[in-house]
N, C-alpha and C positions, 0 to 999 in steps of 0.2 A: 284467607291467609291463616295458617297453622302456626302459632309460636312453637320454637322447639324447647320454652321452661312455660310448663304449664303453672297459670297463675298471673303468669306476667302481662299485664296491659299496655298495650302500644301508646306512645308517644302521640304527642299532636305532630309534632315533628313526622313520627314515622308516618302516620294518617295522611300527613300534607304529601309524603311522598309517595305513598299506594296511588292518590288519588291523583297527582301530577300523570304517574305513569299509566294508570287506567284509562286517562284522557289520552294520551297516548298510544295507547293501544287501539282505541275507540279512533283516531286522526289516523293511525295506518289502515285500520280494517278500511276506513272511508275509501282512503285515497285507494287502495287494493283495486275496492269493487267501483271504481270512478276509473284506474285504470281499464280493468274487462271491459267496463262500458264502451271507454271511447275505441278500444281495439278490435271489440265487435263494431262500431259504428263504422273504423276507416276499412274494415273487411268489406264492409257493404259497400261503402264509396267507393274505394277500388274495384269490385265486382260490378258496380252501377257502371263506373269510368272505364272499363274495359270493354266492356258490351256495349256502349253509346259511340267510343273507337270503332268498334267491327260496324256499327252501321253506318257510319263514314265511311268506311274503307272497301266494303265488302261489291262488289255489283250483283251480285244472285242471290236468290233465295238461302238457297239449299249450301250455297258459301257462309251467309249470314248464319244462318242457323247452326250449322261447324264451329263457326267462332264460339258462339252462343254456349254450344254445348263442351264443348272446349273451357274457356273460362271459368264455367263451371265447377266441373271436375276440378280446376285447378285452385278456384277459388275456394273450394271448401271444407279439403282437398274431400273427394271422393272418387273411391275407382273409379267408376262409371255415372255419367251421365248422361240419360237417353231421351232426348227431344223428341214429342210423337205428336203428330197433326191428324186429322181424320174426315173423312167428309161421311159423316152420319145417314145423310140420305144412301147414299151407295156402301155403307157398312165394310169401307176401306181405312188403310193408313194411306192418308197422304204423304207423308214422311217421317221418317224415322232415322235420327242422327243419333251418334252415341258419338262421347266426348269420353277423355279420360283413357291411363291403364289398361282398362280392364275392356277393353272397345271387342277383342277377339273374344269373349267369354259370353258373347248375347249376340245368339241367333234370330234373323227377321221373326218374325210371329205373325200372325194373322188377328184382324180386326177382332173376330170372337176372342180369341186367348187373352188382351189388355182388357177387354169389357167384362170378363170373369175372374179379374183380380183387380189389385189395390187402385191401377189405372181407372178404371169401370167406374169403382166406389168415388174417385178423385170429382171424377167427371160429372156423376148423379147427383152427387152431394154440392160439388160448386167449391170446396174445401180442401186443405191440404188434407193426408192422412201420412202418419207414420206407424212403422211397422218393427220393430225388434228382430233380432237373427235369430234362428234357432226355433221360434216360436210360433204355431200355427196361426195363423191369422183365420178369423172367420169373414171376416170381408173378401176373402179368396177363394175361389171353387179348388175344391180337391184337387184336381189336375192342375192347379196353378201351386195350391200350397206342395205338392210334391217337384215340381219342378225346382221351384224354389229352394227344396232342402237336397235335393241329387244336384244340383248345380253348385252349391256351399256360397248361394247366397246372404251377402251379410244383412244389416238394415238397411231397409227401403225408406227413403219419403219421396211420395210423389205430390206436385202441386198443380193443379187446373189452371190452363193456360188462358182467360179470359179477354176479351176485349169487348165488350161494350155490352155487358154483361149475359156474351155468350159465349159458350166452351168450346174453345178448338184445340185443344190438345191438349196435353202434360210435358210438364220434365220430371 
């Protein structure tokens, strides 16, 4: 605090009331970042309780996995979300769902193309990875980083699809 008559010393009085309003300041900031918490928290809840719905609801696979990627998208919001399964020994996509907007903007790919970009890296590493717009990624083979920026692909994060601590896909 700046007096504007230099020279002059603050009151006890004034003291008690910086100091009242500093706790107060410090009681909003809390409750702020206690709000983001729990609104991040019922984001996930809801995103958990939407996709426990579709597996009630769904009878197929590849229905289930729609929801899945759907919600998604919806949930986070992000353009696109693209659900990808693989069967490793035969060097295929077993499926490949996209959810979201942006579903008409991502053309199928073949098994090499996701394992020479960020999908690949997801999958090796066992990890999520994220990625920035605009920015060459070196987790990406050339041909993937250029597709990426002729497409006006925004940020990427892909996360490894694990169950029983093996990798079958990505979202």
């Amino acid at each position: 605090v700046s007096l504007r008559q230099p020279g002059r010393s603050l009151t006890n009085a004034e003291i008690g009331l910086l100091q009242t309003m500093a706790d107060q300041t410090a009681i909003a900031m809390q409750n702020a970042r206690l709000f983001d918490q729990t609104q991040s928290a019922l984001n996930r809840t809801n995103a958990l309780y939407q996709v426990s719905q579709s597996v009630l609801a769904v009878e197929s696979l590849p229905e289930l996995l729609q929801e899945i990627a759907d919600s998604i998208a919806e949930t986070l919001p992000a353009d696109r979300a693209l659900l990808l399964t693989f069967d490793f020994a035969a060097r295929s996509v077993t499926n490949e769902v996209i959810g979201g907007p942006g579903v008409e903007d991502n053309p199928h790919m073949p098994f090499e193309h996701y394992m020479s970009g960020l999908t690949g890296w997801a999958i090796r590493e066992a990890k999520p990875v994220i990625s920035p717009k605009d920015v060459p990624d070196a987790r990406e083979s050339p041909e993937v980083q250029k597709r990426r920026f002729d497409s006006n692909t925004g940020a990427v994060v892909v996360v490894p699809l694990l169950s029983r601590g093996q990798v079958l896909g990505t979202i």
